[in-house]
C-alpha positions in Angstrom: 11.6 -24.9 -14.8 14.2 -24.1 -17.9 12.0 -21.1 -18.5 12.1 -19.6 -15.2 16.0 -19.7 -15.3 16.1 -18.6 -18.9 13.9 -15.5 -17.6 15.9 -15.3 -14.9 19.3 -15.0 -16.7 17.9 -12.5 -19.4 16.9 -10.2 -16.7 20.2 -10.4 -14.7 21.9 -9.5 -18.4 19.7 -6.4 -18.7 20.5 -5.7 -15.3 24.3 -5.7 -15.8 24.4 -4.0 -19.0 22.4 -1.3 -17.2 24.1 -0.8 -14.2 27.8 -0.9 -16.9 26.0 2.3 -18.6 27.7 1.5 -22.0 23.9 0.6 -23.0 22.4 4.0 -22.0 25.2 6.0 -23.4 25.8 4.7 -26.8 21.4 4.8 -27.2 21.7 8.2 -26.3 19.8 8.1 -23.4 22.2 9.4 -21.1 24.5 12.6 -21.3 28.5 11.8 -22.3 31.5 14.0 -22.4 34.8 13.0 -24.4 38.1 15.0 -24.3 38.4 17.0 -28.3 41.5 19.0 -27.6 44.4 19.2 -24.2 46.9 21.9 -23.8 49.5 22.5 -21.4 46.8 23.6 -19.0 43.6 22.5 -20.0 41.5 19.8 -21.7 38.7 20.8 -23.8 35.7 18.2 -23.0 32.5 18.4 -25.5 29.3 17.2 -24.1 26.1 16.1 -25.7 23.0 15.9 -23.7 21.1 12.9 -23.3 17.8 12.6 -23.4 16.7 11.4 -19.8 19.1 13.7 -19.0 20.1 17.3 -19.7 23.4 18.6 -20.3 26.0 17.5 -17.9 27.4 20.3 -15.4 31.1 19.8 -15.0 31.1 22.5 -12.7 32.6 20.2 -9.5 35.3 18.8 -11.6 36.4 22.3 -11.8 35.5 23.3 -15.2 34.5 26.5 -16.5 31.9 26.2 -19.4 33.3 27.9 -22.3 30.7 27.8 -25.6 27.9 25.5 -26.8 27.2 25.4 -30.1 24.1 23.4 -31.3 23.8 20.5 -29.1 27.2 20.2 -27.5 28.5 22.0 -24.6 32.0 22.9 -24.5 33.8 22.9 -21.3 37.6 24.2 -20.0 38.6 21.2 -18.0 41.6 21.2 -16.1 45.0 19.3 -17.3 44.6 15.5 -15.8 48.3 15.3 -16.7 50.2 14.8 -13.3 53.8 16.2 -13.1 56.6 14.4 -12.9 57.9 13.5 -8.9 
């Protein structure tokens, strides 16, 4: 009986740290962005492909791809800085 719940706990922790998706992106397995550079109008995101996954297309956030240069993709976000009410 201790075994079944000590099974049973062990795959509820993979399951969590799965479904997080801190596990997947820090082994690489899945693609992640990360803001290198803002301006007054834009954010400058760099995104490395992972490898169930290709590149990420940031295309429906509105951003326009700019360069790539060997595995990461640059991308012209726009600003996430909201003005002042």
């Amino acid at each position: 009986m201790k075994g079944i719940v000590v099974v049973a706990v062990c795959i509820l922790a993979a399951m969590i740290a799965v479904k997080d998706g801190r596990l997947l992106r820090t082994t690489g397995l899945t693609a992640t962005c990360s803001k290198v550079a803002s301006t007054a109008s834009a954010d400058i995101e760099a995104c490395r492909p992972g490898k169930l996954e290709g590149r990420p297309d940031l295309t429906k956030r509105g951003c326009k791809f700019a360069t790539s240069v060997k595995q990461v993709a640059y991308w012209s976000c726009p600003s996430e800085t909201q003005p002042d009410n």
